[in-house]
mmCIF file of the N, C-alpha and C atoms, coordinates in Angstrom:
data_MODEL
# 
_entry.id   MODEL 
# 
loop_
_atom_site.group_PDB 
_atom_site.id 
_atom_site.type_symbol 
_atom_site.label_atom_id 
_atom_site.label_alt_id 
_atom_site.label_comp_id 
_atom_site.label_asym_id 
_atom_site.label_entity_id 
_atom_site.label_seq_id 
_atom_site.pdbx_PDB_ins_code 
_atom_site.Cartn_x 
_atom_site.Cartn_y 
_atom_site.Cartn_z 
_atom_site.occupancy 
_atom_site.B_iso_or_equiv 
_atom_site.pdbx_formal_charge 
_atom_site.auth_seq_id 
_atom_site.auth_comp_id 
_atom_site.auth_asym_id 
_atom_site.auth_atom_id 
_atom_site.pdbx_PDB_model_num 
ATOM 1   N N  . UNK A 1 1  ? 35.887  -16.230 -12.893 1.00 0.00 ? 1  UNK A N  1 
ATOM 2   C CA . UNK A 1 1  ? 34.747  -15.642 -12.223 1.00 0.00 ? 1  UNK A CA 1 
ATOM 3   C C  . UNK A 1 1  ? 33.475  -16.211 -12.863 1.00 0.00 ? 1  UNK A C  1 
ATOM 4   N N  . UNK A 1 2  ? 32.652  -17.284 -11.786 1.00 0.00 ? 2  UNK A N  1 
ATOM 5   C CA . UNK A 1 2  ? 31.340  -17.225 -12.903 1.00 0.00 ? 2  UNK A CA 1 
ATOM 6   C C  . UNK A 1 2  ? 30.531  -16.340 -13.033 1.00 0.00 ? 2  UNK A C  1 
ATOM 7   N N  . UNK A 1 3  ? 29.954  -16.501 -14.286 1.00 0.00 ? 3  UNK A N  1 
ATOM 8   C CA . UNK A 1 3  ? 28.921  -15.376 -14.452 1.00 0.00 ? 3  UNK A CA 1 
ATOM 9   C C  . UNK A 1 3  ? 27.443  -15.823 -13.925 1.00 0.00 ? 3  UNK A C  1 
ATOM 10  N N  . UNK A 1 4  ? 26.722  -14.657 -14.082 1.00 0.00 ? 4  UNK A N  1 
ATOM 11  C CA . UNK A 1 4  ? 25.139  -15.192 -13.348 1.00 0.00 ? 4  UNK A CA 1 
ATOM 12  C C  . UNK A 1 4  ? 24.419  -15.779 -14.610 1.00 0.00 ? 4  UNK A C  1 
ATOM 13  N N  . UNK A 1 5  ? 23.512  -16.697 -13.860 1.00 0.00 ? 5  UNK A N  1 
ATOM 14  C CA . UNK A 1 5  ? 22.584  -17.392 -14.883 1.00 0.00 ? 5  UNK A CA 1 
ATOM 15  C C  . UNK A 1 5  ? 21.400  -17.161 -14.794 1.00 0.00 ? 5  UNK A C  1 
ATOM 16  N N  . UNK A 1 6  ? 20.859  -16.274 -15.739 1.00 0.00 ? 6  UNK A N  1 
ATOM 17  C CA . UNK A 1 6  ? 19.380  -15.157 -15.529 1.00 0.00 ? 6  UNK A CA 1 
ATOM 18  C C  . UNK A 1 6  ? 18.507  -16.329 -15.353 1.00 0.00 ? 6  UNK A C  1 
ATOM 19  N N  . UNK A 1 7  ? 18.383  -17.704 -15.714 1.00 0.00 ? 7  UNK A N  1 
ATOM 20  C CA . UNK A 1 7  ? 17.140  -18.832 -15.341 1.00 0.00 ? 7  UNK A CA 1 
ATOM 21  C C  . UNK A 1 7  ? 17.338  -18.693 -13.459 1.00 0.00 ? 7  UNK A C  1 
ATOM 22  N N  . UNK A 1 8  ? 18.089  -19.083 -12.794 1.00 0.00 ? 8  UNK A N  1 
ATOM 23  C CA . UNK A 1 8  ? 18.719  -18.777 -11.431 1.00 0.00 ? 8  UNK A CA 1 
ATOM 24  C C  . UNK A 1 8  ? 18.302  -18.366 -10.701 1.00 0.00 ? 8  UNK A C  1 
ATOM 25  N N  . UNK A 1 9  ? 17.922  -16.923 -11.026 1.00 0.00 ? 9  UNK A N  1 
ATOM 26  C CA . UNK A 1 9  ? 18.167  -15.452 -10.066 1.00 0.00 ? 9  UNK A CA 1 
ATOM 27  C C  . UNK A 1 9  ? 16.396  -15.480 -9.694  1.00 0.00 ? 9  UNK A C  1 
ATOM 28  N N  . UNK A 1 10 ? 15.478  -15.879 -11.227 1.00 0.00 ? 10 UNK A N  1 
ATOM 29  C CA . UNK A 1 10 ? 14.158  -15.422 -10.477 1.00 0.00 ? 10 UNK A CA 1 
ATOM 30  C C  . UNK A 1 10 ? 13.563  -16.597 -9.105  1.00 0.00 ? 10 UNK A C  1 
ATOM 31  N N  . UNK A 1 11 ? 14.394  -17.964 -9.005  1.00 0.00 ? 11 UNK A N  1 
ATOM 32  C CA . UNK A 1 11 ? 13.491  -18.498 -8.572  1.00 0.00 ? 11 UNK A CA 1 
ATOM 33  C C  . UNK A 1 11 ? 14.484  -18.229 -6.932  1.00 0.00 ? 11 UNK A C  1 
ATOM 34  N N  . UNK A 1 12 ? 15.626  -17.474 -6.720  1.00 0.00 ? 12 UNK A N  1 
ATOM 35  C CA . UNK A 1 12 ? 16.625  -17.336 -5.641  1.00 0.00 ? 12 UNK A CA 1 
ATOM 36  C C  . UNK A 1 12 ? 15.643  -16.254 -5.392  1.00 0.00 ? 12 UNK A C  1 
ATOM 37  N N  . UNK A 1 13 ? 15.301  -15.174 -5.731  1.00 0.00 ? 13 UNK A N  1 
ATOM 38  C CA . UNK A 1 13 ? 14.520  -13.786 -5.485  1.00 0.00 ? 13 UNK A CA 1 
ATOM 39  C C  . UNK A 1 13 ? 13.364  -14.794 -5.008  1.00 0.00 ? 13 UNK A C  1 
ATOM 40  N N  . UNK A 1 14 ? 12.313  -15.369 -5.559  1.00 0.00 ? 14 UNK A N  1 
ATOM 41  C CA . UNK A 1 14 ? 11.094  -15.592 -4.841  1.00 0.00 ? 14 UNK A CA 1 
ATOM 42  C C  . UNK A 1 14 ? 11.269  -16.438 -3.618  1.00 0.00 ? 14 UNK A C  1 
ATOM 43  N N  . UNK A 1 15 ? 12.448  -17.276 -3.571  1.00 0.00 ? 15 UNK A N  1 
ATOM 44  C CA . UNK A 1 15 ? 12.873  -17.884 -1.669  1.00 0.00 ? 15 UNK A CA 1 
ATOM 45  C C  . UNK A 1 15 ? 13.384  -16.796 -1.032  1.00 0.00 ? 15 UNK A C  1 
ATOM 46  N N  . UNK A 1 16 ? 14.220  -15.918 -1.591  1.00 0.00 ? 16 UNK A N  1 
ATOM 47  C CA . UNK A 1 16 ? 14.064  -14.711 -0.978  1.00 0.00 ? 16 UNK A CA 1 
ATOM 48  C C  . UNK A 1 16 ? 13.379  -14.067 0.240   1.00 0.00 ? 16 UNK A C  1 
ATOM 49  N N  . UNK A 1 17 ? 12.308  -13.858 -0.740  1.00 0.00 ? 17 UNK A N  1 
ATOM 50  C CA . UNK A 1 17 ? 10.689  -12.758 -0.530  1.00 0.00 ? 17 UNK A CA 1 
ATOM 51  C C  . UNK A 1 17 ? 10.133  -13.433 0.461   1.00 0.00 ? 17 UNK A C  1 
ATOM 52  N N  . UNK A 1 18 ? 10.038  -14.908 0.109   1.00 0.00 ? 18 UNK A N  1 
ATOM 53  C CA . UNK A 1 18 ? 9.009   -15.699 0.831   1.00 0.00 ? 18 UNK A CA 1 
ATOM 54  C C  . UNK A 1 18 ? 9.671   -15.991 2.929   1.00 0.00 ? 18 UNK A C  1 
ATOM 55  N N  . UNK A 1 19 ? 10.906  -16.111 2.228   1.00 0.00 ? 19 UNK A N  1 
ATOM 56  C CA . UNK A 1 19 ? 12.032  -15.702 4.032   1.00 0.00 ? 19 UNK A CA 1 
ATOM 57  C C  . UNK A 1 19 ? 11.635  -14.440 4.622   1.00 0.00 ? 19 UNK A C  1 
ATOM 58  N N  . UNK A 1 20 ? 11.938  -13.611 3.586   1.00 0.00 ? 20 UNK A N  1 
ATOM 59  C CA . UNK A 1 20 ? 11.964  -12.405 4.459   1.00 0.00 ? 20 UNK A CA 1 
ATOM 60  C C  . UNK A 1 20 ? 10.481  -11.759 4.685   1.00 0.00 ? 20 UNK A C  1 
ATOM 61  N N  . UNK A 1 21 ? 9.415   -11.540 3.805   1.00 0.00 ? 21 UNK A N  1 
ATOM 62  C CA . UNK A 1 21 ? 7.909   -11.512 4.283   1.00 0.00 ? 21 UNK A CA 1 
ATOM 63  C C  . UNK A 1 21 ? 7.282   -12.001 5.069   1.00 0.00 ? 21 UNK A C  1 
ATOM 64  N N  . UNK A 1 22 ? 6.232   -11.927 6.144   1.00 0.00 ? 22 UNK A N  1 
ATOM 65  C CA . UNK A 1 22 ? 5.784   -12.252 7.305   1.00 0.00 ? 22 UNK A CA 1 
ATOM 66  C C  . UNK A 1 22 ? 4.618   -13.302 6.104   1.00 0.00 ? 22 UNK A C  1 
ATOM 67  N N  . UNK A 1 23 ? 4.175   -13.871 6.921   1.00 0.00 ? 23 UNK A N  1 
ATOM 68  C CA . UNK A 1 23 ? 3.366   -15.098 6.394   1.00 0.00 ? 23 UNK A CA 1 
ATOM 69  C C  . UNK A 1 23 ? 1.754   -14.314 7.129   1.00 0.00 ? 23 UNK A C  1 
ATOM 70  N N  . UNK A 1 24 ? 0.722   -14.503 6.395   1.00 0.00 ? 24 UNK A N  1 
ATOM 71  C CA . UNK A 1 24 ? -0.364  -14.262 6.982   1.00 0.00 ? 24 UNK A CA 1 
ATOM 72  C C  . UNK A 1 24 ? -0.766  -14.844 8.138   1.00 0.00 ? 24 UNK A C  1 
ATOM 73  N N  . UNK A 1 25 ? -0.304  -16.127 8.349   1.00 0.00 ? 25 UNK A N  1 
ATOM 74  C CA . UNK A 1 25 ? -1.106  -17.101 9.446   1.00 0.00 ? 25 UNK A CA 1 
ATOM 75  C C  . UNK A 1 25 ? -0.388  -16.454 10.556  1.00 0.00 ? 25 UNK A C  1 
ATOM 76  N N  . UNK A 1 26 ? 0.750   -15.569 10.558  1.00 0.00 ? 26 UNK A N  1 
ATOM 77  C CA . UNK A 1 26 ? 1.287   -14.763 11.999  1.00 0.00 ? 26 UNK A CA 1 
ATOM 78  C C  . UNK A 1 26 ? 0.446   -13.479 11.828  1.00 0.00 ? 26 UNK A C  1 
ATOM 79  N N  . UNK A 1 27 ? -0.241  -13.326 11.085  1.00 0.00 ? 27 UNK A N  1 
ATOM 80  C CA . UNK A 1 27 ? -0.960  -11.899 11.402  1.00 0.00 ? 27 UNK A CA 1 
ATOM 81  C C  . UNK A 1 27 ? -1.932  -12.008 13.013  1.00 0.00 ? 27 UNK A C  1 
ATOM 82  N N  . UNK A 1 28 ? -2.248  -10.840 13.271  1.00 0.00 ? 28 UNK A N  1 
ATOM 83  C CA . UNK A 1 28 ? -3.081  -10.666 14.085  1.00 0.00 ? 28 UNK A CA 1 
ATOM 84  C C  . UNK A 1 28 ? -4.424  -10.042 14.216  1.00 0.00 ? 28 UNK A C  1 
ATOM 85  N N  . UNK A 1 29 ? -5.779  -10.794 14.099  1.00 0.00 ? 29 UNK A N  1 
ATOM 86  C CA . UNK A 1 29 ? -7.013  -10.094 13.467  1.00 0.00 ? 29 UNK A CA 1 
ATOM 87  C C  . UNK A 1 29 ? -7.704  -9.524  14.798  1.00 0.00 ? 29 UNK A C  1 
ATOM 88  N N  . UNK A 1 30 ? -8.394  -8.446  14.237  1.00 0.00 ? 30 UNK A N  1 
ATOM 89  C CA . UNK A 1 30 ? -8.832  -7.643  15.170  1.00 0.00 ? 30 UNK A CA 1 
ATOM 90  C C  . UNK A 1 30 ? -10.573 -8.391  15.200  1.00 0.00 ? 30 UNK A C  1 
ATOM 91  N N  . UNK A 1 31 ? -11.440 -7.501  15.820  1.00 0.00 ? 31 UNK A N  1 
ATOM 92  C CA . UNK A 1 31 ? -13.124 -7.443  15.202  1.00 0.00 ? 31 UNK A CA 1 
ATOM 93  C C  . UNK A 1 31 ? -13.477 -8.385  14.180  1.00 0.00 ? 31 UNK A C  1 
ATOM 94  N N  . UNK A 1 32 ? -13.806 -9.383  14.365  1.00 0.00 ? 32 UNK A N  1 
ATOM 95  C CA . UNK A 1 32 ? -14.911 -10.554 13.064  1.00 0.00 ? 32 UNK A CA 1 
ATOM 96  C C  . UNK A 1 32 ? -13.382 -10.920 12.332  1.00 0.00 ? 32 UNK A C  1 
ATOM 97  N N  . UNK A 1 33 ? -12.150 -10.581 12.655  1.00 0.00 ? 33 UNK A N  1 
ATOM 98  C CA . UNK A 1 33 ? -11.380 -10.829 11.707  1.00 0.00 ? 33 UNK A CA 1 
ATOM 99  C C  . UNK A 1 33 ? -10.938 -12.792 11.551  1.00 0.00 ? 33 UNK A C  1 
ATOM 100 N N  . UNK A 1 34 ? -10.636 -13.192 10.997  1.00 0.00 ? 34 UNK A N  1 
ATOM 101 C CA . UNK A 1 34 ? -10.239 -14.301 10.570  1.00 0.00 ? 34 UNK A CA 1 
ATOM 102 C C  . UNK A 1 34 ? -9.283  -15.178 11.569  1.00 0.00 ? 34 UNK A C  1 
ATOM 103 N N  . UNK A 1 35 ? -9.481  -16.260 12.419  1.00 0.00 ? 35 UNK A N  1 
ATOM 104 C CA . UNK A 1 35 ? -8.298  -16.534 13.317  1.00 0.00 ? 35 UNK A CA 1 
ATOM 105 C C  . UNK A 1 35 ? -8.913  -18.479 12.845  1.00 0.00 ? 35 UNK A C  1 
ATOM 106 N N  . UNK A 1 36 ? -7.612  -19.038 13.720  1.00 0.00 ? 36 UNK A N  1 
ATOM 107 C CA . UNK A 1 36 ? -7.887  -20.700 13.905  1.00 0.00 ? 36 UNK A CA 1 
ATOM 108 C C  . UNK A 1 36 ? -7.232  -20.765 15.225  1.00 0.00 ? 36 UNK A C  1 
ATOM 109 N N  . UNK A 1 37 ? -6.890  -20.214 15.999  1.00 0.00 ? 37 UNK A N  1 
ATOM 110 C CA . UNK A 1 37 ? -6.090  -20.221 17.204  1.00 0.00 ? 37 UNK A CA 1 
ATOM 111 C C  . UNK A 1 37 ? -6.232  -19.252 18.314  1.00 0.00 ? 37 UNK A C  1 
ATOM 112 N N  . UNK A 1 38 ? -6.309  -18.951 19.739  1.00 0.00 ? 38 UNK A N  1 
ATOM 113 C CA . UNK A 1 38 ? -6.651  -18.233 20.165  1.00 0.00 ? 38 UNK A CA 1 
ATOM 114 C C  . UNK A 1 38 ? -5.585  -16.997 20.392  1.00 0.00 ? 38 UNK A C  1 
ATOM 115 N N  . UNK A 1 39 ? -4.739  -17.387 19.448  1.00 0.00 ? 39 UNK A N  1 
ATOM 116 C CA . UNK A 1 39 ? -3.503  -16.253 20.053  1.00 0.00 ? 39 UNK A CA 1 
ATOM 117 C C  . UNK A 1 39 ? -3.466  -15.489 18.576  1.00 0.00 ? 39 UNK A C  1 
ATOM 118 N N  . UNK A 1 40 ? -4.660  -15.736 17.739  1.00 0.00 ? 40 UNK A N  1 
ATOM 119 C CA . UNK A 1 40 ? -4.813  -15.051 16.367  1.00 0.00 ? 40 UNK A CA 1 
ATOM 120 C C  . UNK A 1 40 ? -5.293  -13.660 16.505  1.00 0.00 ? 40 UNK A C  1 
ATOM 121 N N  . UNK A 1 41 ? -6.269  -13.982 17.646  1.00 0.00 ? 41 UNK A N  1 
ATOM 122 C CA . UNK A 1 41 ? -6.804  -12.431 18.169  1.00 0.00 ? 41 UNK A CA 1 
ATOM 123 C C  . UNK A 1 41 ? -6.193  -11.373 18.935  1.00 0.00 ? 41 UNK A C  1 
ATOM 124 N N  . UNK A 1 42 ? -6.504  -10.209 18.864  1.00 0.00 ? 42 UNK A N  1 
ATOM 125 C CA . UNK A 1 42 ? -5.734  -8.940  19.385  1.00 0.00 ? 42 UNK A CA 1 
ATOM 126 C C  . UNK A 1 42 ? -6.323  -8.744  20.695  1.00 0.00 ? 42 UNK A C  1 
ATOM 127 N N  . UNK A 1 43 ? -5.318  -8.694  21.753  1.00 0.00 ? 43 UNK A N  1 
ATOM 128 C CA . UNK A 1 43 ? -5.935  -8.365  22.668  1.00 0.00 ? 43 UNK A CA 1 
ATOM 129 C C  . UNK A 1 43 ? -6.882  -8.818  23.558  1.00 0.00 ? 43 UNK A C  1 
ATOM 130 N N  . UNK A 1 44 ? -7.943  -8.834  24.068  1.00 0.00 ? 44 UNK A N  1 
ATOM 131 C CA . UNK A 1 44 ? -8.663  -9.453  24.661  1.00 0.00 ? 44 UNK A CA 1 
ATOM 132 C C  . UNK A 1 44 ? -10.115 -10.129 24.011  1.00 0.00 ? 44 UNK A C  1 
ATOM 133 N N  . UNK A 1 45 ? -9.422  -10.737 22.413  1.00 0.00 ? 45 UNK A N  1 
ATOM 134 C CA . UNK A 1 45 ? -10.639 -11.121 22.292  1.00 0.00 ? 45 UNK A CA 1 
ATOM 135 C C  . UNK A 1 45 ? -10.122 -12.246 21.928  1.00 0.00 ? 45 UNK A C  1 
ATOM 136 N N  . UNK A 1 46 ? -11.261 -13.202 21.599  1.00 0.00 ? 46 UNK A N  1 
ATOM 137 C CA . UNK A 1 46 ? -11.134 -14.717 21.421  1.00 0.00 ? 46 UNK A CA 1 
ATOM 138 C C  . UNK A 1 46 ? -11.398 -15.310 20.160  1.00 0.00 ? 46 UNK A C  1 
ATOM 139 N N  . UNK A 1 47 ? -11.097 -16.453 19.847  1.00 0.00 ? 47 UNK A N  1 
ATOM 140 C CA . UNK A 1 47 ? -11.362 -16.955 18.668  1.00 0.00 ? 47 UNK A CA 1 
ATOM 141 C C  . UNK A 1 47 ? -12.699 -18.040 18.409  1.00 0.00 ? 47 UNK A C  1 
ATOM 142 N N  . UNK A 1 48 ? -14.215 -17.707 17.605  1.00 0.00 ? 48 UNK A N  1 
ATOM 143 C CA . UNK A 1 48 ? -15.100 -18.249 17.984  1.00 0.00 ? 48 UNK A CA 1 
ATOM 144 C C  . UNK A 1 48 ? -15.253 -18.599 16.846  1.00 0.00 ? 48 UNK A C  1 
ATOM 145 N N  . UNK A 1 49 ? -15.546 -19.587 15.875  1.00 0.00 ? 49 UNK A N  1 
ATOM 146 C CA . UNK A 1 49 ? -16.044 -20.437 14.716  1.00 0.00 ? 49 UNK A CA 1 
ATOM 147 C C  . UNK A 1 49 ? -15.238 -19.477 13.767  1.00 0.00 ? 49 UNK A C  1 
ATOM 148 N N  . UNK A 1 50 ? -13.807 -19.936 14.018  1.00 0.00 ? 50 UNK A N  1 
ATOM 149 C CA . UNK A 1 50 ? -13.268 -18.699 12.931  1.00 0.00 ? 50 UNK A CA 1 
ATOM 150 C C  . UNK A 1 50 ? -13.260 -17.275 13.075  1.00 0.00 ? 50 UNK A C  1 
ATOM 151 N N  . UNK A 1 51 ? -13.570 -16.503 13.544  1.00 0.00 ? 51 UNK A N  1 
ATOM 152 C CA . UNK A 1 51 ? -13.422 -15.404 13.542  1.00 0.00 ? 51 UNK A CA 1 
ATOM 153 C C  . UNK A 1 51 ? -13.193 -14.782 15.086  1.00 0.00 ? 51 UNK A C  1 
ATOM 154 N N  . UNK A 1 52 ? -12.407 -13.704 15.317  1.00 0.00 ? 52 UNK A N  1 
ATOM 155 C CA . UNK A 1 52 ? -12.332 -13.102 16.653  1.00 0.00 ? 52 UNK A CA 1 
ATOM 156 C C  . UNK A 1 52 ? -13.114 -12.272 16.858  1.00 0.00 ? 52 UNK A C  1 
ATOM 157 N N  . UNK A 1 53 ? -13.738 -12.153 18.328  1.00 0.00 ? 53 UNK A N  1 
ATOM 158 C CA . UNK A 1 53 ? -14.780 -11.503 18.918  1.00 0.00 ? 53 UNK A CA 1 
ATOM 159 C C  . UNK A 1 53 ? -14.489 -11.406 20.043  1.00 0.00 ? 53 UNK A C  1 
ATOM 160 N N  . UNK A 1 54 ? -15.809 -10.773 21.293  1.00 0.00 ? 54 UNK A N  1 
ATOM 161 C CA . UNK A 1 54 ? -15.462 -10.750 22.431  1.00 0.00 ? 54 UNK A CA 1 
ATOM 162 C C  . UNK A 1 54 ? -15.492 -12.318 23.196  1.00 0.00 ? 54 UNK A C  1 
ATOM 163 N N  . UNK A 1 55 ? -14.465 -12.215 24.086  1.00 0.00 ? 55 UNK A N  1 
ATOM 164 C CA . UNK A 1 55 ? -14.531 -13.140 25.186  1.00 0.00 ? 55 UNK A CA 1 
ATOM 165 C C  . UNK A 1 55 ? -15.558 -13.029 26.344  1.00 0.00 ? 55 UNK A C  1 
ATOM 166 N N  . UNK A 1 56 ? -16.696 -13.800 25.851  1.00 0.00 ? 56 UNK A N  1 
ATOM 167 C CA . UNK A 1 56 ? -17.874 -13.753 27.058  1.00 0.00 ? 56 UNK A CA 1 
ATOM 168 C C  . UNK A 1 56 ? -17.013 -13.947 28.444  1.00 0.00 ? 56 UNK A C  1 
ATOM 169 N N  . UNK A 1 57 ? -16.149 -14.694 28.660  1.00 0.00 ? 57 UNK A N  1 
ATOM 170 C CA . UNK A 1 57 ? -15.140 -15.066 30.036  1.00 0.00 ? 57 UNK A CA 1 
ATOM 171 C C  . UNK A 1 57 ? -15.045 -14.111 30.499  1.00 0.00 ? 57 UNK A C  1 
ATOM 172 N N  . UNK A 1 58 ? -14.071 -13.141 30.225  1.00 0.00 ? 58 UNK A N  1 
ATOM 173 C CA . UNK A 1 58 ? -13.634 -11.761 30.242  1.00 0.00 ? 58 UNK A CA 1 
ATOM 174 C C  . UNK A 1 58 ? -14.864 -10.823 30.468  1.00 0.00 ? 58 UNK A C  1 
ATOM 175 N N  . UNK A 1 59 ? -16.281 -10.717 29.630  1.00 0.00 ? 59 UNK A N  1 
ATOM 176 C CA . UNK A 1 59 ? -16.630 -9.852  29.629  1.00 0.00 ? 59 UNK A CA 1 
ATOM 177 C C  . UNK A 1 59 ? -16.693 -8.624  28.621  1.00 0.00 ? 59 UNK A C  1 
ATOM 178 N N  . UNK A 1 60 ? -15.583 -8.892  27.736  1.00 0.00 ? 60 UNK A N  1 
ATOM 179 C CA . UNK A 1 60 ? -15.557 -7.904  26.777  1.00 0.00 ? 60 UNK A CA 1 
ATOM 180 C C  . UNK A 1 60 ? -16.308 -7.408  26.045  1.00 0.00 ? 60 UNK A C  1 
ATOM 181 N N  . UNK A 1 61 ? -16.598 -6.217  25.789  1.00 0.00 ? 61 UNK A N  1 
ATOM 182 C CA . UNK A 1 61 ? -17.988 -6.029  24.606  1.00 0.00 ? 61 UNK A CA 1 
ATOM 183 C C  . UNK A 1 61 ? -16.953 -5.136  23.288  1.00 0.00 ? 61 UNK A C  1 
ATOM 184 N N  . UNK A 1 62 ? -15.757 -5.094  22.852  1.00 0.00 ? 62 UNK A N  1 
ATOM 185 C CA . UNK A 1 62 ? -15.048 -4.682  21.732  1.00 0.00 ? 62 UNK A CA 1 
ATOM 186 C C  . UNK A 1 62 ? -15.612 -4.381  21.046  1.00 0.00 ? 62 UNK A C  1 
ATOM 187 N N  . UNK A 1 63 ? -15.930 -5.709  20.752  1.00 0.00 ? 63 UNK A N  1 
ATOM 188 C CA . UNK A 1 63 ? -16.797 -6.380  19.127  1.00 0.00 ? 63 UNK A CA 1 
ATOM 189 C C  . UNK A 1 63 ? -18.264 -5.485  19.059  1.00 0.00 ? 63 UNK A C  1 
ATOM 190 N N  . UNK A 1 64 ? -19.007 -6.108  20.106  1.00 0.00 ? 64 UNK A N  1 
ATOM 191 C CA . UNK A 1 64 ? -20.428 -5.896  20.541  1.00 0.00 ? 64 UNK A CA 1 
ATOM 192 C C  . UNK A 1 64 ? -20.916 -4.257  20.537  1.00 0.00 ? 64 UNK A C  1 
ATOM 193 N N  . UNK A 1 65 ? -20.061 -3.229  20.899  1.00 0.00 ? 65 UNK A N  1 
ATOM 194 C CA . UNK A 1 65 ? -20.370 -1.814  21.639  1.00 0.00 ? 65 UNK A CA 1 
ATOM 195 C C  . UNK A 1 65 ? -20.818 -1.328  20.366  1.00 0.00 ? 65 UNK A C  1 
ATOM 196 N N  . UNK A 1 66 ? -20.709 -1.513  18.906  1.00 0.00 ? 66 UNK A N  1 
ATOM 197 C CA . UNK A 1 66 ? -21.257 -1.276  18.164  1.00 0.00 ? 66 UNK A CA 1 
ATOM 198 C C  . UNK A 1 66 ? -20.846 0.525   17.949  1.00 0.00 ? 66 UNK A C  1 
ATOM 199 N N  . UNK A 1 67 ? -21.350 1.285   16.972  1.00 0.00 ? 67 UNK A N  1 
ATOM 200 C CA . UNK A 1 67 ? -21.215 2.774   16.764  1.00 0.00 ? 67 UNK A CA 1 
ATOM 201 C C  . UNK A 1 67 ? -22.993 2.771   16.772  1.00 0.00 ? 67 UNK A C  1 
ATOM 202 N N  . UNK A 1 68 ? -23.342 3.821   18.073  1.00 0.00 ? 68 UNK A N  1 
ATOM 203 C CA . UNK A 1 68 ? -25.059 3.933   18.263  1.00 0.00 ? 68 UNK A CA 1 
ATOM 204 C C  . UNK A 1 68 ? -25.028 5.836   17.818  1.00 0.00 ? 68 UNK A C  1 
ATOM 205 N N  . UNK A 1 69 ? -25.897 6.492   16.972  1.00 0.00 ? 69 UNK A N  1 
ATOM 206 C CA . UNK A 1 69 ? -26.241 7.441   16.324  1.00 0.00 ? 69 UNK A CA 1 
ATOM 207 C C  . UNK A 1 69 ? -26.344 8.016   17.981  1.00 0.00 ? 69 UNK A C  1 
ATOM 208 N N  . UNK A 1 70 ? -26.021 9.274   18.065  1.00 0.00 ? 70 UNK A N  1 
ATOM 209 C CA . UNK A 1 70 ? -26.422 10.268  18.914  1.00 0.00 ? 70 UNK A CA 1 
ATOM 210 C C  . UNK A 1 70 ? -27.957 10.785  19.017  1.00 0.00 ? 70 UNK A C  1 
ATOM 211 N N  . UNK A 1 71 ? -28.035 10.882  20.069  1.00 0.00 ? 71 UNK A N  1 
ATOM 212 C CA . UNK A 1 71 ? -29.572 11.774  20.346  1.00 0.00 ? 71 UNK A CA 1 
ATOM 213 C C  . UNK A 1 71 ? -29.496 12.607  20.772  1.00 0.00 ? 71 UNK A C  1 
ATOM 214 N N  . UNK A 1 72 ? -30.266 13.784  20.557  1.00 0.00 ? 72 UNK A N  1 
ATOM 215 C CA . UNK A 1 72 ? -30.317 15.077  21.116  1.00 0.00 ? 72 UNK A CA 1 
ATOM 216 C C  . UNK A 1 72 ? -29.887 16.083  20.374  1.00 0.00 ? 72 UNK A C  1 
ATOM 217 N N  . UNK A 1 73 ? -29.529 17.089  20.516  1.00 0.00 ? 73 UNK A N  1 
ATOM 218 C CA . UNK A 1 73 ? -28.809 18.489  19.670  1.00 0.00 ? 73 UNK A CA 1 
ATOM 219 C C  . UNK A 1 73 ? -27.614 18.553  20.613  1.00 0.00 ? 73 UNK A C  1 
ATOM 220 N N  . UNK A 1 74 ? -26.304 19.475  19.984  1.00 0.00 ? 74 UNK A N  1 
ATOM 221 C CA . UNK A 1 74 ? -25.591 19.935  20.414  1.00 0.00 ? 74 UNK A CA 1 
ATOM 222 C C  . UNK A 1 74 ? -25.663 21.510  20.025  1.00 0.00 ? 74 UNK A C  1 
ATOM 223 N N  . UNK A 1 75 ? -25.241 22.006  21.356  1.00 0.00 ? 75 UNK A N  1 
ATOM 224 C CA . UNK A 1 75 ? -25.711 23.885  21.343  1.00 0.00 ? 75 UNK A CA 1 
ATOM 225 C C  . UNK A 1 75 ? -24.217 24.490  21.621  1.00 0.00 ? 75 UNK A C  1 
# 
């Protein structure tokens, strides 16, 4: 029976990890997030100098609609 060889095992574990972990470049960025491809972005937005935003084509305002402070009182 051979036995294990502890030099071996760490560099079998890190091909491992690296198989079974998703790789960043398959992630999917949302808002200003980070892309090089247009299928980097979520949904209906596009990929513009690096980063995903709305698709003027489309129309989208995702990105753009911003969070605007309320006016008025609530009673």
């Amino acid at each position: 029976m051979p036995a294990f060889s502890l030099p071996s095992f760490p560099p079998l574990l890190l091909l491992l990890l690296m198989l079974l972990l998703p790789s960043p470049s398959f992630a999917i960025s949302y808002c200003n997030g980070p892309c090089t491809t247009l299928n980097d972005c979520n949904g209906q937005l596009i990929c513009i100098s690096g980063r995903c935003t709305d698709d003027p084509d489309v129309g989208t305002h995702i990105c753009s609609s911003g969070a605007s402070s309320p006016s008025g009182t609530l009673t």
